[in-house]
VMD Tcl script that builds the backbone (N, CA, C; Angstrom):
set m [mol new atoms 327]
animate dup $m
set s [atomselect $m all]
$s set {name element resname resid chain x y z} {
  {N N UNK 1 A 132.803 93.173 72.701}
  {CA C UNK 1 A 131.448 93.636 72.781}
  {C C UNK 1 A 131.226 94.238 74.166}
  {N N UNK 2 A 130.424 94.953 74.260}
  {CA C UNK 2 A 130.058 95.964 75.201}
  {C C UNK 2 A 129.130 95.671 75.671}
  {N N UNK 3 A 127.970 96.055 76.871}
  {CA C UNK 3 A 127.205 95.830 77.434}
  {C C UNK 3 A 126.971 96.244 78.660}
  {N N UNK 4 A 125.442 97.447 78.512}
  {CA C UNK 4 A 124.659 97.652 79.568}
  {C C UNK 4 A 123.951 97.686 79.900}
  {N N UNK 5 A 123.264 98.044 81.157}
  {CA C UNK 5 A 122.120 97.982 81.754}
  {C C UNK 5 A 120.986 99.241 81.985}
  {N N UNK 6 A 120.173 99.422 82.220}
  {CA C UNK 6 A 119.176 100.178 82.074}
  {C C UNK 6 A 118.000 99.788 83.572}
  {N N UNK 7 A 118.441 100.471 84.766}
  {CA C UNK 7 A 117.956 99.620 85.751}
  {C C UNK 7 A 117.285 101.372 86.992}
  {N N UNK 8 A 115.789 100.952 87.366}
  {CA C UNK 8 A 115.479 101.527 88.064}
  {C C UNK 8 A 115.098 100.997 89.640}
  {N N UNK 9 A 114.740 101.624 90.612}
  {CA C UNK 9 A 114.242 101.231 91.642}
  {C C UNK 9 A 112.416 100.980 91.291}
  {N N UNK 10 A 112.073 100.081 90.877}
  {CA C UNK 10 A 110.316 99.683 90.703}
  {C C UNK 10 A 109.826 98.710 91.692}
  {N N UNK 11 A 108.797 99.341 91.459}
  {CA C UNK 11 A 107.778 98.756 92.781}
  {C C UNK 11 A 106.323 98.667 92.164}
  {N N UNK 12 A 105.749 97.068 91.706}
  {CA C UNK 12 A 104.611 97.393 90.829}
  {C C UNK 12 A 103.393 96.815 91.583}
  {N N UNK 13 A 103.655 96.772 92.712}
  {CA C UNK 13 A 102.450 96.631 93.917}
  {C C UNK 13 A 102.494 97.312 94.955}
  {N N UNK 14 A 101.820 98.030 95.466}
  {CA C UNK 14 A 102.036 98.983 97.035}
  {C C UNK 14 A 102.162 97.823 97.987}
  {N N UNK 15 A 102.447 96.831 98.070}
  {CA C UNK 15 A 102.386 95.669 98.907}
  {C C UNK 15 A 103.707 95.633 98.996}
  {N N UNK 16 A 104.524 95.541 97.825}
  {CA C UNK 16 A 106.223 95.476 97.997}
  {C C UNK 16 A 106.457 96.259 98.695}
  {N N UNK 17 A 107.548 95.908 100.385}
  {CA C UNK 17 A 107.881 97.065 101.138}
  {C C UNK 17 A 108.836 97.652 100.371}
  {N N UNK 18 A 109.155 98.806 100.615}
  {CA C UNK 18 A 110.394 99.746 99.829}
  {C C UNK 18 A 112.118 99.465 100.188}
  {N N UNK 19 A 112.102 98.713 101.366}
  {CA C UNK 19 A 113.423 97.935 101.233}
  {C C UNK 19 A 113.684 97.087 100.540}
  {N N UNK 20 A 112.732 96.048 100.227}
  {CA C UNK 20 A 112.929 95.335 99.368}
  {C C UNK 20 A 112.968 95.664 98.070}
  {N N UNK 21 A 112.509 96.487 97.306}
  {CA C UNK 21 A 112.438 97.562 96.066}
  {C C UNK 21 A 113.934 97.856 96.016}
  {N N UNK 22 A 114.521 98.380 97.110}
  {CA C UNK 22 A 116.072 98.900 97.392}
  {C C UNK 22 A 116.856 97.662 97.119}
  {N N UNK 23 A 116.570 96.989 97.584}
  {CA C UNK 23 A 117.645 95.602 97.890}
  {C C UNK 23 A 117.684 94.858 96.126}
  {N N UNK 24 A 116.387 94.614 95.731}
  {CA C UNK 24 A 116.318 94.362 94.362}
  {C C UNK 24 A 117.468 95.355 93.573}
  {N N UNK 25 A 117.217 96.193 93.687}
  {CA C UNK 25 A 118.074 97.380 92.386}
  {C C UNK 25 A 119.485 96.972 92.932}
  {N N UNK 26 A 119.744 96.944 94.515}
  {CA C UNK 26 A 121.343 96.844 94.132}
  {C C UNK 26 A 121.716 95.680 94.049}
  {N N UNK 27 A 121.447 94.225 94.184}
  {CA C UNK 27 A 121.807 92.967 93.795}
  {C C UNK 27 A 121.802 92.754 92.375}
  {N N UNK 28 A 120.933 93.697 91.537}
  {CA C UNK 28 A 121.003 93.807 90.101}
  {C C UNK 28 A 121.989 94.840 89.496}
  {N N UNK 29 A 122.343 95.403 90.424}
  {CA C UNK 29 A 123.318 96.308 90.116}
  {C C UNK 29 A 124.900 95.530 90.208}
  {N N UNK 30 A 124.546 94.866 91.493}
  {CA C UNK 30 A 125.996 93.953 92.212}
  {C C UNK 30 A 126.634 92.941 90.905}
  {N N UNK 31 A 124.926 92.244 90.417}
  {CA C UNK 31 A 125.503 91.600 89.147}
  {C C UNK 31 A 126.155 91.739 88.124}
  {N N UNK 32 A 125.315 93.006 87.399}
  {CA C UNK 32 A 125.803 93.983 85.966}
  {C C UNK 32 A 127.584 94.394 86.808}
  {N N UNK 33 A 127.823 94.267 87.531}
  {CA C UNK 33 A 129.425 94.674 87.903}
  {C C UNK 33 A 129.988 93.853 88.057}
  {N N UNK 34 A 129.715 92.787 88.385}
  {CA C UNK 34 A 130.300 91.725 88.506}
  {C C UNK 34 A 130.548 90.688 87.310}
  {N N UNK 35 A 129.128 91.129 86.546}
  {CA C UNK 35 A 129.434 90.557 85.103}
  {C C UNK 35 A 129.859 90.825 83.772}
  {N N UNK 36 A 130.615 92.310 84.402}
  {CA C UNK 36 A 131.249 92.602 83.225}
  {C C UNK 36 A 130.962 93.837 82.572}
  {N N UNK 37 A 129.972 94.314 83.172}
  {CA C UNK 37 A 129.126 94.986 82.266}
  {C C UNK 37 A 129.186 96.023 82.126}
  {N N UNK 38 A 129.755 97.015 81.168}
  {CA C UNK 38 A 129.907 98.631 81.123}
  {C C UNK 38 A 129.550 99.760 81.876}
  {N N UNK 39 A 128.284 99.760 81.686}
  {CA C UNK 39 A 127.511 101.134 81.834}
  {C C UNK 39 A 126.143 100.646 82.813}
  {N N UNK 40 A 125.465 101.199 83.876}
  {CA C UNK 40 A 124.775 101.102 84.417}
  {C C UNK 40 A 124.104 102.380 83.952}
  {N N UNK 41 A 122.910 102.346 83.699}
  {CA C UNK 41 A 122.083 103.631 83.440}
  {C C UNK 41 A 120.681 103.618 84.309}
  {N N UNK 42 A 120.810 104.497 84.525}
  {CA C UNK 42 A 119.107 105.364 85.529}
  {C C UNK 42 A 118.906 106.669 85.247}
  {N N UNK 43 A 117.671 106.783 85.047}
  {CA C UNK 43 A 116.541 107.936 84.159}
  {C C UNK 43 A 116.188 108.723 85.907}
  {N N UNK 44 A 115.757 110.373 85.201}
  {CA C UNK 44 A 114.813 111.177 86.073}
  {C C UNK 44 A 113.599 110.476 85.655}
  {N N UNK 45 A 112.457 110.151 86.785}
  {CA C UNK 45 A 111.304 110.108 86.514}
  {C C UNK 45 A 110.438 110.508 87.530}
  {N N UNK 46 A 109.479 111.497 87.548}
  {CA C UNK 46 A 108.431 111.735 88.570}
  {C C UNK 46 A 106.807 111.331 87.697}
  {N N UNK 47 A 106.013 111.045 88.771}
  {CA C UNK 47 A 104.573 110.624 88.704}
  {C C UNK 47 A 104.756 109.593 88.047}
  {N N UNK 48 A 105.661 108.386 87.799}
  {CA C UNK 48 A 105.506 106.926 87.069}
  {C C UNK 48 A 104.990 106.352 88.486}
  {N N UNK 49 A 104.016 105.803 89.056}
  {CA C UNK 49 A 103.468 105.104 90.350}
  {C C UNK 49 A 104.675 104.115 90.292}
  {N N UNK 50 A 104.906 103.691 89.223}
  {CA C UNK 50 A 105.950 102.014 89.387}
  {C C UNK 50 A 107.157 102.419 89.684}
  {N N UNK 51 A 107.830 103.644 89.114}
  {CA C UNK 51 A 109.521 103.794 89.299}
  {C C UNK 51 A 109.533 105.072 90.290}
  {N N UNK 52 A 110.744 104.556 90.976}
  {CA C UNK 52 A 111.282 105.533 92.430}
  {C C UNK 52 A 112.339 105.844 91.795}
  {N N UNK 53 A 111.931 107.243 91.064}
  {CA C UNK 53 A 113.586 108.051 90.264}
  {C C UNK 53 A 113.958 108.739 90.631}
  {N N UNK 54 A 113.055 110.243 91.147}
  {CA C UNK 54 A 113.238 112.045 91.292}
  {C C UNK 54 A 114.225 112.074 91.355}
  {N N UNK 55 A 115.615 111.330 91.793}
  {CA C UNK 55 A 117.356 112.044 91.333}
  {C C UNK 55 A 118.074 110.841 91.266}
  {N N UNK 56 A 118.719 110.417 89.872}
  {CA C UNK 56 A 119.559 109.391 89.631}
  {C C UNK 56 A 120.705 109.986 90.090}
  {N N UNK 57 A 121.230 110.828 90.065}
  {CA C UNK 57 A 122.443 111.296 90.954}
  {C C UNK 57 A 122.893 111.086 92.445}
  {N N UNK 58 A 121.684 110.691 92.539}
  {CA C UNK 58 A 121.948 109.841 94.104}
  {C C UNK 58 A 121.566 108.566 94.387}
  {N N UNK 59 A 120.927 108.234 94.105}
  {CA C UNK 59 A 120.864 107.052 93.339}
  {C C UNK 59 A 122.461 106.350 92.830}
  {N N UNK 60 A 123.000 106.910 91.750}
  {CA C UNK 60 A 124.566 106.626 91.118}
  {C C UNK 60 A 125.384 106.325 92.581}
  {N N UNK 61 A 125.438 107.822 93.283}
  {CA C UNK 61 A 126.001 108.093 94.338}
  {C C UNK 61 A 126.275 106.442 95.373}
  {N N UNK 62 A 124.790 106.251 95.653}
  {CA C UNK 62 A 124.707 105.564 96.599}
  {C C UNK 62 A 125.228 103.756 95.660}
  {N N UNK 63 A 124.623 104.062 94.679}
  {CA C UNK 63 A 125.364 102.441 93.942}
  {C C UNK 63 A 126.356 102.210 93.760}
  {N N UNK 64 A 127.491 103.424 93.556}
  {CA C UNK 64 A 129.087 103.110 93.544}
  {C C UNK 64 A 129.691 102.908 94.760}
  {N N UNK 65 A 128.818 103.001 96.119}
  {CA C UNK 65 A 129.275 102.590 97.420}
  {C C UNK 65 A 129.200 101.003 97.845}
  {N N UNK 66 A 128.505 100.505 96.467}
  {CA C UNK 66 A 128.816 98.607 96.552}
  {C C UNK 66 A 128.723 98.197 95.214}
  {N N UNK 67 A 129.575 99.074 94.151}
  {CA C UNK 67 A 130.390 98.451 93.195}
  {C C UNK 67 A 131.869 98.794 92.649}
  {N N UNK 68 A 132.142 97.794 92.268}
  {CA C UNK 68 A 133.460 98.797 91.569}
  {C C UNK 68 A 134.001 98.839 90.540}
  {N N UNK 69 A 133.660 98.774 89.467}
  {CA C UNK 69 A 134.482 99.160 87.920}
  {C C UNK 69 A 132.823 99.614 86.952}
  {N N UNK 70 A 131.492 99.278 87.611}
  {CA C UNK 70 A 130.475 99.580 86.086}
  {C C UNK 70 A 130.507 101.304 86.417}
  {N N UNK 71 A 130.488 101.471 85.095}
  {CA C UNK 71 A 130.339 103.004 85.159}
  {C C UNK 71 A 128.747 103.307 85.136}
  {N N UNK 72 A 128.659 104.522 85.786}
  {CA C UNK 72 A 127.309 104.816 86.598}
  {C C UNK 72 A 126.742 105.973 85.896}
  {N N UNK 73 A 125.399 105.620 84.832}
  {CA C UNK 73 A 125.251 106.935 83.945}
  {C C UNK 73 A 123.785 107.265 84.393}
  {N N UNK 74 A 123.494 108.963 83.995}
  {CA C UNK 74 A 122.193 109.583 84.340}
  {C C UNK 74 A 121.408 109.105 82.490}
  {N N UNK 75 A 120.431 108.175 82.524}
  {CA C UNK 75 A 120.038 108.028 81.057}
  {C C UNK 75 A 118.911 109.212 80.896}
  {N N UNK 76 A 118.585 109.540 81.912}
  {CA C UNK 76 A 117.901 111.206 81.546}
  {C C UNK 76 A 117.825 112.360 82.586}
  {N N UNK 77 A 118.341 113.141 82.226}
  {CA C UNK 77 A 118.189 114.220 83.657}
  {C C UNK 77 A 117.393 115.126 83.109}
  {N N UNK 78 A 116.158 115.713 83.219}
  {CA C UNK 78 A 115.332 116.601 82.677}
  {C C UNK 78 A 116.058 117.988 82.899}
  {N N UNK 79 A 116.032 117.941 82.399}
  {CA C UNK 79 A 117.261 119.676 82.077}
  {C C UNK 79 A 116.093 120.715 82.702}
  {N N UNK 80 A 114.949 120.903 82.664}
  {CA C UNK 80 A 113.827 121.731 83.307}
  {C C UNK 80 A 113.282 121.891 84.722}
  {N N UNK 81 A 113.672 120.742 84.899}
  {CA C UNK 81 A 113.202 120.375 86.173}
  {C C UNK 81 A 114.428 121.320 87.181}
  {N N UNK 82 A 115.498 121.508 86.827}
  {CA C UNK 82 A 117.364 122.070 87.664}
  {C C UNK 82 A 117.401 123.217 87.439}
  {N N UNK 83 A 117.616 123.651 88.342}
  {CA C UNK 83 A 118.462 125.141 88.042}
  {C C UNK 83 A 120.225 124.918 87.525}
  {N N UNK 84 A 120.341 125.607 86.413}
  {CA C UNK 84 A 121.609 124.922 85.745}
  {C C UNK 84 A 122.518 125.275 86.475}
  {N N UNK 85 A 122.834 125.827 87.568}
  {CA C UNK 85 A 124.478 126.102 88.447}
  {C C UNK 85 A 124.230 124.656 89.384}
  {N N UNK 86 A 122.974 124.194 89.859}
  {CA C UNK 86 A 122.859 123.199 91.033}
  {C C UNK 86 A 122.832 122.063 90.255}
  {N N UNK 87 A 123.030 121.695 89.015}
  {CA C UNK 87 A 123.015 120.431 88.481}
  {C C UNK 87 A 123.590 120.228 88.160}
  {N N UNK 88 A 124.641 121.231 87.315}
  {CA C UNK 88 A 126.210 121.214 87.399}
  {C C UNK 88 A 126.986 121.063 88.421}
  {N N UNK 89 A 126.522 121.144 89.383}
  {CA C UNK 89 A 127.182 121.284 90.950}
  {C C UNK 89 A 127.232 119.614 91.629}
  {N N UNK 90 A 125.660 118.904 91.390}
  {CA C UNK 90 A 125.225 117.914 91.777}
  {C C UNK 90 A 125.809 117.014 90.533}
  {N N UNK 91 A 126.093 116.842 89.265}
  {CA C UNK 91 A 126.403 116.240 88.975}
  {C C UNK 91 A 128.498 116.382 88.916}
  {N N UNK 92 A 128.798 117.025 88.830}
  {CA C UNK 92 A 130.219 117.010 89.732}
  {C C UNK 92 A 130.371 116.450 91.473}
  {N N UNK 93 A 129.865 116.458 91.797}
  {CA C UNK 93 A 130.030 115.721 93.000}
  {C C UNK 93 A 129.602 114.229 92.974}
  {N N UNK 94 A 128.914 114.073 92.221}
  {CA C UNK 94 A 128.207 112.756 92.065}
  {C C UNK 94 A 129.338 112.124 91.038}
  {N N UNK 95 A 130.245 112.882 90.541}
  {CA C UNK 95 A 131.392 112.615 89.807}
  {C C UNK 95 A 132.609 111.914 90.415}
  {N N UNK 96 A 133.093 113.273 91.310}
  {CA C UNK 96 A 133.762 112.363 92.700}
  {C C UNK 96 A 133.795 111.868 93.343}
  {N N UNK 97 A 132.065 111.640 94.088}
  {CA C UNK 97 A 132.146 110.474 95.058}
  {C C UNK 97 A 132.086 109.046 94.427}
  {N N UNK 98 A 131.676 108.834 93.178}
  {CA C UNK 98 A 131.550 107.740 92.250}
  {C C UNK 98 A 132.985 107.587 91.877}
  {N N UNK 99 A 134.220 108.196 92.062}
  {CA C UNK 99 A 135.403 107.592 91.392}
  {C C UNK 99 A 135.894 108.154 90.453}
  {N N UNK 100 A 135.041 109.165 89.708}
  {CA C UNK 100 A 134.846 109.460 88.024}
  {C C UNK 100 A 134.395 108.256 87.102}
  {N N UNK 101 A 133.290 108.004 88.001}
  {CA C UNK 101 A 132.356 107.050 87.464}
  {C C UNK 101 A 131.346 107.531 86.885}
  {N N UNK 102 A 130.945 108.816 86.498}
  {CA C UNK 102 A 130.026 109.237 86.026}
  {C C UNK 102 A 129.673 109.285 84.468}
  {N N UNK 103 A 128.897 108.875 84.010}
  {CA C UNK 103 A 128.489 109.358 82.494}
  {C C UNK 103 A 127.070 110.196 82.707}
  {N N UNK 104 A 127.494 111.548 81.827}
  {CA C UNK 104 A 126.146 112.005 82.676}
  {C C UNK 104 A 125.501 112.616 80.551}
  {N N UNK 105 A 124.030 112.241 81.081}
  {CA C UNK 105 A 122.840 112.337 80.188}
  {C C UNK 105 A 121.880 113.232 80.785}
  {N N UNK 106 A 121.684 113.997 79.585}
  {CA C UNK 106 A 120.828 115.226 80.174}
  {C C UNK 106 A 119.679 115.415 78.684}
  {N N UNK 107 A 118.560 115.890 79.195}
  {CA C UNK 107 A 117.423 115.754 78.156}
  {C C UNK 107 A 116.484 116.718 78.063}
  {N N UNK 108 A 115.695 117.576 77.614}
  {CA C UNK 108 A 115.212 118.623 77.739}
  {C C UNK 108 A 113.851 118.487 78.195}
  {N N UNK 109 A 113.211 117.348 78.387}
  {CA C UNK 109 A 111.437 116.842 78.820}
  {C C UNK 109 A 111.553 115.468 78.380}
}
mol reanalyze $m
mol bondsrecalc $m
mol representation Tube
mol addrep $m
């Protein structure tokens, strides 16, 4: 059996400082890798007040620099929001610095 995660950077009080918001996502991230767990997934999201998304590609980027075997997927990249040569571009690099850890998800809105 298989198993993944579905994990953003949220913050559901302006009181939470934003390091701590940071520190949350990757100790939950540290776990899902440590426990086995397939696939790590993170969504594009702008104007949600609660989730800190605008680029899971860096985001991925920066989470495969303290894990090592969950594979690191985009669960939505708004295809509208990119110019298609720079997202092809950004998600190949976000390819290699992850390991070829990437699963990449792309969505039209």
């Amino acid at each position: 059996m298989k198993f993944a995660v579905s994990l953003t950077m949220e913050r559901f009080s302006p009181d939470m400082p934003m390091s701590k918001v940071k520190s949350n996502l990757l100790e939950l991230a540290r776990l899902a890798d440590e426990g086995g767990f397939e696939t790590l997934w993170t969504a594009e999201h702008h104007t949600i007040e609660c989730t800190i998304s605008p680029n899971p590609l860096m985001t991925l980027t920066w989470l495969a620099q303290h894990t090592e075997q969950i594979r690191l997927g985009t669960s939505t990249l708004v295809a509208p929001y990119w110019s298609p040569i720079r997202l092809a571009g950004e998600a190949a690099l976000c390819d290699h610095l992850t390991g070829g850890r990437l699963e990449f998800g792309i969505a039209r809105g």
